[in-house]
Phi, psi and omega in degrees: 000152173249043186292133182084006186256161182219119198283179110279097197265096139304101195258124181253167185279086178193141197318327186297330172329356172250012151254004204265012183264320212268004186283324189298323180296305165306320195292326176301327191300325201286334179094043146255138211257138203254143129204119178299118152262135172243135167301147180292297175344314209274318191271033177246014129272323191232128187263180164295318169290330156305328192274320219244326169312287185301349207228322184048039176240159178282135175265147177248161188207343208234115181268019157269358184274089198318316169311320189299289219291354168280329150348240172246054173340154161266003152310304199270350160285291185331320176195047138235071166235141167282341162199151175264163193203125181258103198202096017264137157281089223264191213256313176301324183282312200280359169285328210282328173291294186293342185250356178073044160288152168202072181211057167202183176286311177324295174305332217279301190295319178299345181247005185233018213233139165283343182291173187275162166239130164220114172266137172271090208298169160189138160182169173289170207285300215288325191305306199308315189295358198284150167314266217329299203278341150313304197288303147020266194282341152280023150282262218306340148300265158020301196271319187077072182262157161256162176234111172253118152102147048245115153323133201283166175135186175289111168277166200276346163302320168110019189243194208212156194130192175276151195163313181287128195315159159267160195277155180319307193293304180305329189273330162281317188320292186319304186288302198319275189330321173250047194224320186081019159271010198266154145331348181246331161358086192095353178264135160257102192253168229211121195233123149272166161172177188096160166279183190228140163260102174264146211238133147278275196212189216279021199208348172198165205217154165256150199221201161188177199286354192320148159247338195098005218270315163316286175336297180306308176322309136350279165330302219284330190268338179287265221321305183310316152263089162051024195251149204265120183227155153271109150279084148330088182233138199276215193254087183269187152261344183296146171304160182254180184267138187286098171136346175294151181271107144329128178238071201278149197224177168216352197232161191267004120352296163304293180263027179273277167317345212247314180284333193249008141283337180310323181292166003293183170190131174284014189184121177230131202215083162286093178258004174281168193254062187300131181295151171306317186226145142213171191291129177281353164217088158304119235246153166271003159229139177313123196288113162251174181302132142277177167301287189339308159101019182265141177283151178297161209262117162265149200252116143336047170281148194284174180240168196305165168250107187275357176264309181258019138311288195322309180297328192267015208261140166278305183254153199016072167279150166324152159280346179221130162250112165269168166224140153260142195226086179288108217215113133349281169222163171045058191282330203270335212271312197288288187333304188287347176252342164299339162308287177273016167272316189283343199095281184023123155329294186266150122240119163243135203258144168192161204255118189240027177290138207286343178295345214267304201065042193254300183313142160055038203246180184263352170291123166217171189211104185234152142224141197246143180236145212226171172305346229235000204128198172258123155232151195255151173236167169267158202279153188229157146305157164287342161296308180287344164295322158302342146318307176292303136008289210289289201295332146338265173342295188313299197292291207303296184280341184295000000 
C-alpha cells in the first residue's frame, strides 16, 4: 500500500500515454497521492483534464506559467514528491535525461529534483536497440535512475519486440517496492541463475542451453515486492534485474563461494542452470588436433551441489530453500524425489524436453512441489511464472 506517499507522475508523449490515466486510478486505489505533469507531447494523447479528474489534482504542464511558480514552483514539485515517476519514458525524455537537458517543465523538474526516479521506458523496439538510446539507459542506471520495462510484444506500429510500456499493475508493485511498501519488505533473498561455464581449455567450455531469462524474471518480481535480493548469475543473455546487488560468476565453483558469502537470507531460489561436470584438469592452452586425428580423453569430475550444501547447512540455513528441477520425462516423479534427496523446501519442476521450446524460450509450464504435494500452474510467461513465484514466497515468509 502507499498510504500517505505522494508520486509525481510525469507523462511523456507517446500512444502508450493512455495507461499512464489507469496507472493513475491505481496508485489512488493503493492510498496514494497523484500530481500529474503532462509533457506538451503527452497532451496529443491525453487530456490535462482526464489527467486531473483521476489524480483529483492540479495538472502542471507549462514551466513559464507565472502563477504555478509563484506557487507551486517547479523547484517545490521536483521535491515534495517521495518519488518521482516517468511513465511512458519516451526516447526523447530519456536523451533528456542523460544528457541533463532542461528546457521544458518535464527536464526541468527532472534535473532539480533530489527524489528518487523511477522510469517507465515505451517506445518503438528499433528506437529502444538503437545504440545511442542504450548508452542512454546505461547513463541513467549508472545516475541510480530506477527502471520497469520495457515489455516485449505487439506494438501499435505493427512491429513486435521490447519495447512496450509495462503494464499499469507492474509499474505500481514497482513504486510499492521503492517506497518500502512491499510485502517482502526488510527480507533478503538470495536468486541464482544463468548456466555455469566449465572450462576445458581457454577457448571452449562445457554449458547448457540457460538463458537466465527465468532467473532474472525471479529476481525482478522479489525486487518488486520490496525485497533486498542478491543475484548470483553465470554468463546468461537475459538482462539482468535493475536494483538487484549483482554477482557475476562462471564456474559452479564461483558460485558456490558466491552463494554462500551471500548468507544469511531469509530465502534462496536456485534457479541456475549448474553443470553437473567438469574437466578434471582443464589446460591453459588450447588443445589442438593431432595427426592421429583421436579427440582428445576429458577426464570428468563432479561439481559441488549448491542446492544441497545449502539446504543441508546446520547454521544459517535460508528459512525457505527453493530448487530447481529442469526434466525430460517422469518431471512430477523425478522432481519429487529430487526435492528429498536435496533437502529443499520447494521444488519447481518443468519439462525442458525439446518439443516444450521452454529452455532458453520466453514461455514456462512449472509445477511446484512442497511437503503438502504438486500443484501444476498453467504455462506463462516467465515474467508471469515469476510473480507468481514471487507472491508465494511473500505469503510463505509473511
Amino acid at each position: 500500500m502507499l498510504n500517505g506517499k505522494r508520486v509525481l507522475l510525469i507523462i511523456g508523449g507517446g500512444i502508450a500515454a493512455f495507461k499512464a490515466l489507469e496507472l493513475i486510478r491505481l496508485i489512488r486505489k493503493a492510498g496514494g497521492a497523484v500530481t500529474p505533469v503532462l509533457t506538451p507531447a503527452a497532451q496529443e494523447f491525453v487530456t490535462p483534464l482526464s489527467a486531473s479528474a483521476l489524480a483529483a489534482e492540479k495538472v502542471y504542464s507549462d514551466l513559464f506559467d507565472l502563477t504555478d511558480e509563484a506557487e507551486m514552483g517547479h523547484i517545490e514539485l521536483s521535491r515534495s514528491a517521495d518519488l518521482v515517476v516517468v511513465a511512458p519514458a519516451t526516447a526523447d525524455l530519456i536523451a533528456k535525461m542523460a544528457h541533463g537537458h532542461a528546457n521544458d517543465l518535464a527536464s526541468t523538474i527532472l534535473m532539480a529534483t533530489d527524489t528518487p526516479v523511477l522510469i517507465a521506458p515505451a517506445m518503438n523496439v528499433r528506437m529502444w536497440l538503437h545504440p545511442a538510446n542504450q548508452r542512454n539507459i546505461v547513463t541513467l542506471e549508472a545516475d541510480g535512475v530506477s527502471r520497469i520495462g520495457p515489455d516485449e510484444g505487439d506494438m501499435a506500429c505493427g512491429e513486435y519486440g521490447p519495447g512496450r510500456l509495462a503494464e499499469p499493475e507492474a509499474i505500481l508493485a514497482s513504486i510499492e517496492a521503492r517506497l518500502g511498501q512491499g510485502p517482502l519488505t526488510g527480507k533478503h533473498v538470495l536468486v541464482t541463475s544463468g548456466p555455469t561455464h566449465e572450462p576445458i581449455d581457454p577457448v571452449r567450455y562445457i554449458a547448457n542451453r540457460s538463458s537466465g531469462a527465468q532467473g532474472s524474471a525471479i529476481a525482478s518480481a522479489l525486487l518488486r515486492l520490496g525485497a533486498r535480493v542478491t543475484f548470483v548469475t553465470g554468463p546468461a543473455e537475459a538482462p539482468m534485474p535493475i536494483g538487484a546487488e549483482i554477482v557475476p560468476v562462471q564456474t559452479a565453483d564461483q558460485m558456490l563461494a558466491a552463494v554462500t558469502s551471500a548468507l544469511p537470507a531469509d530465502a534462496a531460489i536456485f534457479a541456475a542452470a549448474v553443470a553437473d561436470w567438469r574437466v578434471e584438469s582443464a589446460t591453459d592452452k588450447k588443445i589442438k588436433k593431432t595427426r592421429s586425428g583421436k579427440p582428445p580423453a576429458l577426464k570428468l569430475a563432479e561439481n559441488p551441489d549448491i542446492l544441497a550444501t545449502i539446504s543441508k547447512k546446520r547454521k544459517g540455513r535460508p528459512g525457505l530453500v527453493i530448487g530447481f528441477a529442469a526434466e525430460t520425462d517422469d518431471v512430477i516423479a523425478n522432481a519429487t524425489a529430487k526435492r528429498k534427496r536435496k533437502g529443499c523446501d520447494w521444488i519447481v519442476a518443468n519439462d525442458v524436453s525439446p518439443g516444450t521450446g521452454i529452455m532458453g524460450g520466453t514461455e514456462n509450464a512449472v509445477t511446484v512441489i512442497d511437503a503438502d504435494g504438486a500443484e501444476e500452474w498453467p504455462r506463462a510467461s516467465k515474467r508471469d511464472v515469476a510473480r507468481r513465484l514471487a507472491e508465494r514466497i511473500a505469503q510463505a515468509l509473511g
